[in-house]
C-alpha positions as CSV (number, residue, x, y, z in Angstrom):
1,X,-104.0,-38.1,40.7
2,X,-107.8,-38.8,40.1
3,X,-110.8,-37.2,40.7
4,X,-114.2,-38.2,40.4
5,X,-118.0,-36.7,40.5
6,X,-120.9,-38.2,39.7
7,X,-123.4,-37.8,37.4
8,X,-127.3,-39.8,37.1
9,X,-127.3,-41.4,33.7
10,X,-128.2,-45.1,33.2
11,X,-125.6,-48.2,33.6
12,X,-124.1,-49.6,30.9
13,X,-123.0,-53.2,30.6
14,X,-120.1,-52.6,28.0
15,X,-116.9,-54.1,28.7
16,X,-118.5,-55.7,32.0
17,X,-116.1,-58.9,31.4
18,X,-113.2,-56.4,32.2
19,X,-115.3,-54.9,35.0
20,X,-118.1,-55.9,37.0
21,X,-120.7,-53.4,38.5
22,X,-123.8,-53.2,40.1
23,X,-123.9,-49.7,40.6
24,X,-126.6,-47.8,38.8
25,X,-125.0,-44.2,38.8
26,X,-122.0,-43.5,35.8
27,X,-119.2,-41.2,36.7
28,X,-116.9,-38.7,35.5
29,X,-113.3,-39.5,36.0
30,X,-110.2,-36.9,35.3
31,X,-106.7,-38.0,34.8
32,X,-104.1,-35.7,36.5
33,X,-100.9,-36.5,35.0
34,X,-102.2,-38.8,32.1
35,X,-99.3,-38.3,29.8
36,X,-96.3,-39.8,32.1
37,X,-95.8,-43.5,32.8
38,X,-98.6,-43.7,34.4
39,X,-100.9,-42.0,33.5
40,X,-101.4,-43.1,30.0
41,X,-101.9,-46.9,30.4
42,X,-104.3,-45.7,33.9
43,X,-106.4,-43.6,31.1
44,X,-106.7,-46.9,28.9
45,X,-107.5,-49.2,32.0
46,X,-110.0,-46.6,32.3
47,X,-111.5,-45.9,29.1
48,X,-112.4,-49.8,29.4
49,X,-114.8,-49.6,32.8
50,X,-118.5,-49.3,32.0
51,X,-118.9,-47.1,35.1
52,X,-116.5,-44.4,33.1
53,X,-119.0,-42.2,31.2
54,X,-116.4,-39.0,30.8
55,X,-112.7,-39.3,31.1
56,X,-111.0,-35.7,31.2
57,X,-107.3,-36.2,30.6
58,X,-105.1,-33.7,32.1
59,X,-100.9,-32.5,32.2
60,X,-98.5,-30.5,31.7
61,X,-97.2,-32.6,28.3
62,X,-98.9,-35.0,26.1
63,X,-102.6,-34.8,27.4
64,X,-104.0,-33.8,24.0
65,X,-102.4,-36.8,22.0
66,X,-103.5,-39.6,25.1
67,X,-107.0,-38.1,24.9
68,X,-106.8,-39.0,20.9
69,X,-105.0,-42.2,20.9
70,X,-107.5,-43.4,24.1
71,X,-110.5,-42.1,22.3
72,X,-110.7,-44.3,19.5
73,X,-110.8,-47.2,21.7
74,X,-114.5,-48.6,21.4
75,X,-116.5,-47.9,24.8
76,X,-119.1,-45.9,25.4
77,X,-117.2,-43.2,27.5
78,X,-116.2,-39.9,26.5
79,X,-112.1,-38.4,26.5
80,X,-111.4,-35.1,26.4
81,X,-107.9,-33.4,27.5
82,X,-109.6,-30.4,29.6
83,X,-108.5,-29.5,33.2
84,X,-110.2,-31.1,35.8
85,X,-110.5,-27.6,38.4
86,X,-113.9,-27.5,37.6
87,X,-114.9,-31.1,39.2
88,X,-112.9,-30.7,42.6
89,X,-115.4,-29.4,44.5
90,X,-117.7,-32.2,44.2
91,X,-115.0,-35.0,44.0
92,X,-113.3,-38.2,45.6
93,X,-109.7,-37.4,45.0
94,X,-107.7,-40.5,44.9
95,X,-103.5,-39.7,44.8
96,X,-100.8,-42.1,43.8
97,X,-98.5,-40.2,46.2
98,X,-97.9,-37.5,48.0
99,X,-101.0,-37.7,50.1
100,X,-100.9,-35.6,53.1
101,X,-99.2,-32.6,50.8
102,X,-102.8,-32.7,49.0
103,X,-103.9,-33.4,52.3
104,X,-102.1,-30.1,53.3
105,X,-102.9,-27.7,50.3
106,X,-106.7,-28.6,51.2
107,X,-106.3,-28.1,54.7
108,X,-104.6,-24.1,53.9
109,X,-107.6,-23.7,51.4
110,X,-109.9,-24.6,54.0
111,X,-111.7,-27.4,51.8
112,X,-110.4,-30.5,53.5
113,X,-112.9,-33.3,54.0
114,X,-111.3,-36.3,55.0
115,X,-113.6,-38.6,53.6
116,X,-112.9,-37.5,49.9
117,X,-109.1,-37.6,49.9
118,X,-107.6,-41.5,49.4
119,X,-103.8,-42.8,48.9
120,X,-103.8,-46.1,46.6
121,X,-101.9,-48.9,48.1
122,X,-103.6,-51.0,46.0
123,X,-100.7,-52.0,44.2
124,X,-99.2,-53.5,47.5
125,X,-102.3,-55.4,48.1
126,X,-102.3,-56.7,44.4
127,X,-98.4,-57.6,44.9
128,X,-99.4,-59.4,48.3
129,X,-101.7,-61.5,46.5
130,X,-100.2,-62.3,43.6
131,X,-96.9,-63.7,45.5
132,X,-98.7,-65.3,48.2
133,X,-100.6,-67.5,46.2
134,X,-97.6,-68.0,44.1
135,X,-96.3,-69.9,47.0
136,X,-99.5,-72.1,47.7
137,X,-100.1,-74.6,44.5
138,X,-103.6,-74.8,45.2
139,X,-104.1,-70.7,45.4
140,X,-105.3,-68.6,42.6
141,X,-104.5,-64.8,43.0
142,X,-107.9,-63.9,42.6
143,X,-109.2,-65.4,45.2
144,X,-105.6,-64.6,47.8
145,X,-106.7,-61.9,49.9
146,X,-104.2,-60.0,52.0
147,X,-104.6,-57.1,54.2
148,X,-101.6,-54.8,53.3
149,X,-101.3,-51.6,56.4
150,X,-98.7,-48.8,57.2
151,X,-97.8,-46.8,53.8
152,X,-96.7,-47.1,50.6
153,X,-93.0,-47.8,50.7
154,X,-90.5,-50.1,52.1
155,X,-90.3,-51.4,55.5
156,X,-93.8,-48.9,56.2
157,X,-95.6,-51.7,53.9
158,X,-97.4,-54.1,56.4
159,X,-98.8,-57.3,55.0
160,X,-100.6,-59.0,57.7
161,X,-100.5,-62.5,56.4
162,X,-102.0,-64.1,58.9
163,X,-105.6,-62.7,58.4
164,X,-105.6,-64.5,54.7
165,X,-106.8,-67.9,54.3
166,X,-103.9,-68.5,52.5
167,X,-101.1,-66.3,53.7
168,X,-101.7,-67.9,57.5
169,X,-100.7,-71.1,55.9
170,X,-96.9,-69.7,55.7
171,X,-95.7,-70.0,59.1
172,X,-95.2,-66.4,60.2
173,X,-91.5,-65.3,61.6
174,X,-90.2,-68.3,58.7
175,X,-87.5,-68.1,56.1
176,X,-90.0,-68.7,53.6
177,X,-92.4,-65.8,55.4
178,X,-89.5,-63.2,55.9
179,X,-88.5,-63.6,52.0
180,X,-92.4,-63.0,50.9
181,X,-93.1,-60.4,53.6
182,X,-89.4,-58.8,52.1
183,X,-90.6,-59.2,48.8
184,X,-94.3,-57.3,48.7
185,X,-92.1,-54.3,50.8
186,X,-89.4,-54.0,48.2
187,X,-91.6,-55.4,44.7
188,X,-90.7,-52.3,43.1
189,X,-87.5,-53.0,43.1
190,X,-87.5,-55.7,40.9
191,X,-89.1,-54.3,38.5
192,X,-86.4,-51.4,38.4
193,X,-83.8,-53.8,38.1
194,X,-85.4,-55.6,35.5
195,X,-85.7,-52.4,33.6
196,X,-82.3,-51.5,34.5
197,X,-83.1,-48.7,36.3
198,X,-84.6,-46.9,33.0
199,X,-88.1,-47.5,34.6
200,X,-90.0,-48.3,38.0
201,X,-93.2,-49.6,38.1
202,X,-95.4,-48.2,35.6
203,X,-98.0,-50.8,34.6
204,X,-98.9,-52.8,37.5
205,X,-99.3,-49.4,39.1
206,X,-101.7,-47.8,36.6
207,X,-103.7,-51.5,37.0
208,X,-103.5,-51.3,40.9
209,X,-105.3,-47.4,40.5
210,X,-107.6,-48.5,38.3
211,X,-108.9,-51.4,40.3
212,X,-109.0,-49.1,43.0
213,X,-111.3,-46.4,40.9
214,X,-113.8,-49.2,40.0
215,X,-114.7,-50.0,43.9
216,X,-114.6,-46.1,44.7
217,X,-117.2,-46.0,41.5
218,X,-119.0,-48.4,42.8
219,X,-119.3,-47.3,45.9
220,X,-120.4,-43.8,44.3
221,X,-123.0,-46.2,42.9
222,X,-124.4,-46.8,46.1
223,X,-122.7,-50.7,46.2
224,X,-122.3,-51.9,49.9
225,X,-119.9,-53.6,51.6
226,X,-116.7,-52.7,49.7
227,X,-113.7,-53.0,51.8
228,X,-110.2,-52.3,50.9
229,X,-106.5,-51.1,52.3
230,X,-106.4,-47.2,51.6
231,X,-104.4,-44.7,53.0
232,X,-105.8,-42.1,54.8
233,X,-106.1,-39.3,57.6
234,X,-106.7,-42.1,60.2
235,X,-106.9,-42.1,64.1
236,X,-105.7,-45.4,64.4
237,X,-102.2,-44.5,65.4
238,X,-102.7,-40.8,65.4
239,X,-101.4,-40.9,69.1
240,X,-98.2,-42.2,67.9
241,X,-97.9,-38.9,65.1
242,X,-99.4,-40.8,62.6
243,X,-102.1,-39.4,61.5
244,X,-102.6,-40.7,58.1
245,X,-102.1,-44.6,57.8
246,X,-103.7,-47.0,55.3
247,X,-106.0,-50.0,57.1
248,X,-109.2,-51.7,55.9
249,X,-111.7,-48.9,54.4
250,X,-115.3,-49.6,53.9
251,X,-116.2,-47.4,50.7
252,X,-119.7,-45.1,50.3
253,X,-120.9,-42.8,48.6
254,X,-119.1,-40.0,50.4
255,X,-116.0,-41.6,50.2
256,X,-115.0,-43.2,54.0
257,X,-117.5,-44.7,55.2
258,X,-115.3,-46.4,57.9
259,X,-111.7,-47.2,58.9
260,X,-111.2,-50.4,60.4
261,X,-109.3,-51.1,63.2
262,X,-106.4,-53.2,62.4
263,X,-107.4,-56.4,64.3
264,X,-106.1,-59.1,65.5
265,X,-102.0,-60.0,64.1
266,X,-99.0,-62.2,65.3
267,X,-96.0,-60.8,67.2
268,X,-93.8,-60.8,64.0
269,X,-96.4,-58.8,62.6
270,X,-96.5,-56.6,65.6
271,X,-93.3,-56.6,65.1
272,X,-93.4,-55.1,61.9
273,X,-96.0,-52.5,62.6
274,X,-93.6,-51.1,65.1
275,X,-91.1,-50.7,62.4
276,X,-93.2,-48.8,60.0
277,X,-94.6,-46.1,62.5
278,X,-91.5,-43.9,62.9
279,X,-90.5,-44.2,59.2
280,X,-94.4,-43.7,58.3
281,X,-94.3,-40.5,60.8
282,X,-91.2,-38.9,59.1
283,X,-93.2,-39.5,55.9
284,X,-95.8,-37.8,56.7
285,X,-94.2,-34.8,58.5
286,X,-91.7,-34.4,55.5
287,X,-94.8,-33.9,53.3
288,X,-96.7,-31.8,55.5
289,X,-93.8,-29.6,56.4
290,X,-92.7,-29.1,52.3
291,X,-96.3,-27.4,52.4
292,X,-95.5,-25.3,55.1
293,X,-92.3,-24.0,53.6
294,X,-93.8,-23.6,49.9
């Protein structure tokens, strides 16, 4: 989990190849869970971004010796292994999982706001790039942009293809479609078996939240027009039971600035919209009622 509250101190330009910004305000990040899989190379990713003034590394294990090893690394931040209570109040709170249980916990505490509270899918949206383009000789995963909806596992991960310039150029409801649409559902997977089973995804994941942190910083910053998938307490389909969902999110500096509709998709994409909801609402209802029974 990360939170993050900002402070007014003046932009620095180090490390800007690794991370772009315009943003003029710096920001204090904290690392829940920094020493697992994670966490550790998510606190290097972020001990790297110019817009990182103070990282606070934080768990149950290992925080002290991350903090160490992460604080020799030569940016301007600062690392320290404290708790991050003290910045909650204030903060964007971006979770790898388990979103409507913080969703939940916040609601019984009475300091909900559903602006500040994010789910990164990022890492599906990276995925959907990277393989699309992979397809496409004349593509570059940089520039493959693909609208990933639904959640953040299996069949309740939605690419909708045919709203990228290159993704529409694979015929949608084709062999070659079904395999990449099967593919950017179930990436994880191969990474498990190529680890066999000994790890999931650990570092494309802490790169996926840390791409993610950057836009949110710079939306902090005051940077407009930053648009991304992100799950969150949506009323898209909350008349379906699903009332958290992850769609197109224009970032500000309170967190949600907007939630985009879904638009305009193809009947195999429909298709597998339709598909997602009931798994996505068991989802969400399995996390909401563990908070109940806690």
């Amino acid at each position: 989990m990360l939170t993050l509250s900002t402070v007014n101190v003046a932009k620095s330009a180090v490390n800007a190849r690794m991370f772009s910004s315009s943003a003029s305000r710096m920001t204090k990040v904290a690392v829940l869970g920094a020493g697992g899989g994670i966490g550790q190379p998510l606190s290097l990713l972020l001990k790297t971004d110019p817009l990182v003034s103070s990282l606070n590394l934080y768990d149950i294990r290992g925080a002290p010796g991350v903090a160490a090893d992460v604080s020799h690394v030569d940016t301007s931040s600062k690392v320290g292994d404290q708790s991050a209570t003290a910045v909650f109040n204030r903060a964007l709170i971006s979770t790898i999982s388990t979103v409507p249980i913080v969703g939940s916990v916040f609601k019984n505490a009475g300091t909900f706001d559903p602006r500040r509270l994010f789910g990164i899918t990022t890492l599906d949206v990276v995925r959907a790039s990277q393989f699309t383009s992979s397809l496409v000789p004349s593509a570059t995963a940089e520039t493959t942009v693909v609208p990933v909806v639904g959640g953040h596992s299996g069949v309740t991960i939605v690419p909708i293809l045919s709203q990228s310039a290159i993704g529409k150029q694979i015929q949608s409801g084709s062999e070659a479609w079904k395999a990449l649409v099967h593919r950017i559902q179930f990436g994880g997977d191969e990474v498990v078996k190529a680890k066999d089973g000994a790890g999931s995804a650990t570092l494309s994941m802490a790169f996926a939240a840390a791409k993610f942190t950057n836009l949110l910083l710079k939306a902090l910053g005051g940077e407009k027009g930053l648009v991304t998938p992100t799950f969150v307490e949506s009323p898209l389909y909350a008349n379906r039971g699903v009332s958290w969902f992850s769609s197109n999110v224009e970032l500000g500096k309170n967190g949600v600035e907007k939630i985009h509709e879904v638009g305009v998709v193809t009947p195999e994409e429909e298709a597998l919209i339709e598909a997602c909801l009931p798994e996505l609402k068991k989802n969400i209802e399995k996390g909401e009622n563990f908070v109940k029974n806690s």
